[in-house]
VMD Tcl script that builds the backbone (N, CA, C; Angstrom):
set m [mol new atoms 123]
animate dup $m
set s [atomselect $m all]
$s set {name element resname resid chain x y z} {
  {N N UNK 1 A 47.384 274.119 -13.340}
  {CA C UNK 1 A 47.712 275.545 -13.454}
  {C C UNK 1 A 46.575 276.329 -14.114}
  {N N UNK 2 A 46.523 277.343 -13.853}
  {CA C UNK 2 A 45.636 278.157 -14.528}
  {C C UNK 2 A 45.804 278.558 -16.165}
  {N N UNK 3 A 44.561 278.983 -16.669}
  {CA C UNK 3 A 44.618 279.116 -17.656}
  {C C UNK 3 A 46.284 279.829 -18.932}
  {N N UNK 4 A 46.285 280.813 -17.875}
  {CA C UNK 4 A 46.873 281.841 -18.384}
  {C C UNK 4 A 48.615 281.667 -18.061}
  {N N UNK 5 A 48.292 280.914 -17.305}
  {CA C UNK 5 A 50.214 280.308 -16.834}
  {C C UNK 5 A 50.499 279.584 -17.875}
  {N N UNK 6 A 49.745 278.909 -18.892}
  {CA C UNK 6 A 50.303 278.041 -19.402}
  {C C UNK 6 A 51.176 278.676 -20.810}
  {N N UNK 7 A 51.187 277.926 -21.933}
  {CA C UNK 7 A 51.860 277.925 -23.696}
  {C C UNK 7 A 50.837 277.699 -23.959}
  {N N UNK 8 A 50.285 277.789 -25.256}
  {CA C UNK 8 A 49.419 276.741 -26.121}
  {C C UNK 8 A 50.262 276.593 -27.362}
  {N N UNK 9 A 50.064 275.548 -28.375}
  {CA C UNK 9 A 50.566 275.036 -29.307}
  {C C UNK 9 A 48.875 274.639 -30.047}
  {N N UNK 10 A 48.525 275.821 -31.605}
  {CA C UNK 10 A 47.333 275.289 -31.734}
  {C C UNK 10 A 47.446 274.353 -33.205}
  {N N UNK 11 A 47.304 273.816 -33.784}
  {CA C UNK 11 A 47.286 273.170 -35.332}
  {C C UNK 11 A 45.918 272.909 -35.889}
  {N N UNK 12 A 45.592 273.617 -36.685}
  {CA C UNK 12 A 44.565 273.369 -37.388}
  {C C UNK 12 A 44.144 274.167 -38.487}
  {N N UNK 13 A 42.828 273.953 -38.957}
  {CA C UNK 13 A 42.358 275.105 -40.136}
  {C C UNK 13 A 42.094 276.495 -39.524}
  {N N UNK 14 A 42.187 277.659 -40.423}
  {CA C UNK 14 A 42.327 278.809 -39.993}
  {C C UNK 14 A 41.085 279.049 -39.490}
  {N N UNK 15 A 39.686 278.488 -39.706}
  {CA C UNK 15 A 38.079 279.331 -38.622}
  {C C UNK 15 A 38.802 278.502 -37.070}
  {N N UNK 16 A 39.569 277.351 -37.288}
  {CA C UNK 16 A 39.345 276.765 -35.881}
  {C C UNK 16 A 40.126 277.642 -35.204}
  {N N UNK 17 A 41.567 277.983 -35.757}
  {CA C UNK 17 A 42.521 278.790 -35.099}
  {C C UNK 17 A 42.432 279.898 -34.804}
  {N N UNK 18 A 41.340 280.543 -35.416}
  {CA C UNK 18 A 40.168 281.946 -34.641}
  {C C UNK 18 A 39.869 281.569 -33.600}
  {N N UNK 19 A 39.006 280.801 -33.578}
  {CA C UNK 19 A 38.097 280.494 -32.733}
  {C C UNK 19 A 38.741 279.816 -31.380}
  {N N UNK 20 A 39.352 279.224 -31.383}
  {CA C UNK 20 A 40.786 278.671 -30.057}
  {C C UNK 20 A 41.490 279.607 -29.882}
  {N N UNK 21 A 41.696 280.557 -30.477}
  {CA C UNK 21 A 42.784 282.059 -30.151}
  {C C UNK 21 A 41.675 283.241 -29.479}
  {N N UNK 22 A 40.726 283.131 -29.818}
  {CA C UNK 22 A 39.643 283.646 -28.867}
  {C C UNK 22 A 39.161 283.201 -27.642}
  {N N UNK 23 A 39.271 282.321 -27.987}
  {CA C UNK 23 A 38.561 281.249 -26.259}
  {C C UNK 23 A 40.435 281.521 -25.358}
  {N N UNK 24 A 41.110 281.410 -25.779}
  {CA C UNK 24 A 42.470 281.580 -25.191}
  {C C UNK 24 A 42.466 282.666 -24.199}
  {N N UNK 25 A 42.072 283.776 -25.472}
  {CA C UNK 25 A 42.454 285.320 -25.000}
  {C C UNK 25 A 40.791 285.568 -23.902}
  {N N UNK 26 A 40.061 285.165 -24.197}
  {CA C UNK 26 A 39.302 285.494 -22.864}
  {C C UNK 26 A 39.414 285.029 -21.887}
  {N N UNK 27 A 39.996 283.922 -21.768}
  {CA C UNK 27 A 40.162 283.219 -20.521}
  {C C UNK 27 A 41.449 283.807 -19.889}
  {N N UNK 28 A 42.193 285.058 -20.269}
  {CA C UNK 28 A 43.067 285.747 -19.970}
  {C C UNK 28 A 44.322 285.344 -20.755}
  {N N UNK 29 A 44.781 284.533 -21.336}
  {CA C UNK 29 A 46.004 284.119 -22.333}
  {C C UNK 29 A 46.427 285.122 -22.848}
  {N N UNK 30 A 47.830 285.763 -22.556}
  {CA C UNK 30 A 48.373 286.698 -23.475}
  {C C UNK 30 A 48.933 285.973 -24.668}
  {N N UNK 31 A 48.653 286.898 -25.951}
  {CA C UNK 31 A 48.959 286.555 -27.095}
  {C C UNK 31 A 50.116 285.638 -27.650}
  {N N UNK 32 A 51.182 286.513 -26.763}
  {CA C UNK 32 A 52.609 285.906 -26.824}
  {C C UNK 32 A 52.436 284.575 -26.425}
  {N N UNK 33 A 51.756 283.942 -25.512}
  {CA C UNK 33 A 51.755 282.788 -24.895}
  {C C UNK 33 A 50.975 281.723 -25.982}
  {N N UNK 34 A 50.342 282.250 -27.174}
  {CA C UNK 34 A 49.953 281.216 -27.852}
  {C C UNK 34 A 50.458 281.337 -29.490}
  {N N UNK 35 A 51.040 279.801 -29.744}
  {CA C UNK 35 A 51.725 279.771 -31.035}
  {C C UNK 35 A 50.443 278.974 -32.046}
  {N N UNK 36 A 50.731 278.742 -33.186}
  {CA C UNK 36 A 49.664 278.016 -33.989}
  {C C UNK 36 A 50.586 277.330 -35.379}
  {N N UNK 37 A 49.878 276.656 -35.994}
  {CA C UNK 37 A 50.593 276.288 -37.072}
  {C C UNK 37 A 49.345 275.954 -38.302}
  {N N UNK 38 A 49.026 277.132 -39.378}
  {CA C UNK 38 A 47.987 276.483 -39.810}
  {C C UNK 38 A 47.938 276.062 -40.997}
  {N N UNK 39 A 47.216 274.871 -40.899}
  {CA C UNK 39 A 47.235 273.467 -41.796}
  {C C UNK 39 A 46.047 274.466 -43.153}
  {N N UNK 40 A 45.492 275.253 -43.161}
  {CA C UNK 40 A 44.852 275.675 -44.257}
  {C C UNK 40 A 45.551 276.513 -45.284}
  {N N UNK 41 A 46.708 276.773 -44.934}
  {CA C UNK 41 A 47.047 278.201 -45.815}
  {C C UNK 41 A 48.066 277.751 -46.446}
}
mol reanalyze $m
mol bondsrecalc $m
mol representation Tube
mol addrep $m
């Protein structure tokens, strides 16, 4: 499937969870479509 059809589920430290929530959203990922859980805070 394409990028943007999918969920994401991200876990990690908060620069990574920038940085994977960016690469997401350019590849067209609406926001709603990606959750995170972060292990730094």
């Amino acid at each position: 499937p394409a990028p943007e059809d999918c969920e994401y589920y991200i876990c990690g430290p908060p620069m990574m969870l920038s940085a994977v929530q960016k690469l997401l959203e350019d590849q067209g990922v609406e926001p709603e479509n990606i959750a995170y859980d972060d292990f730094g805070g």
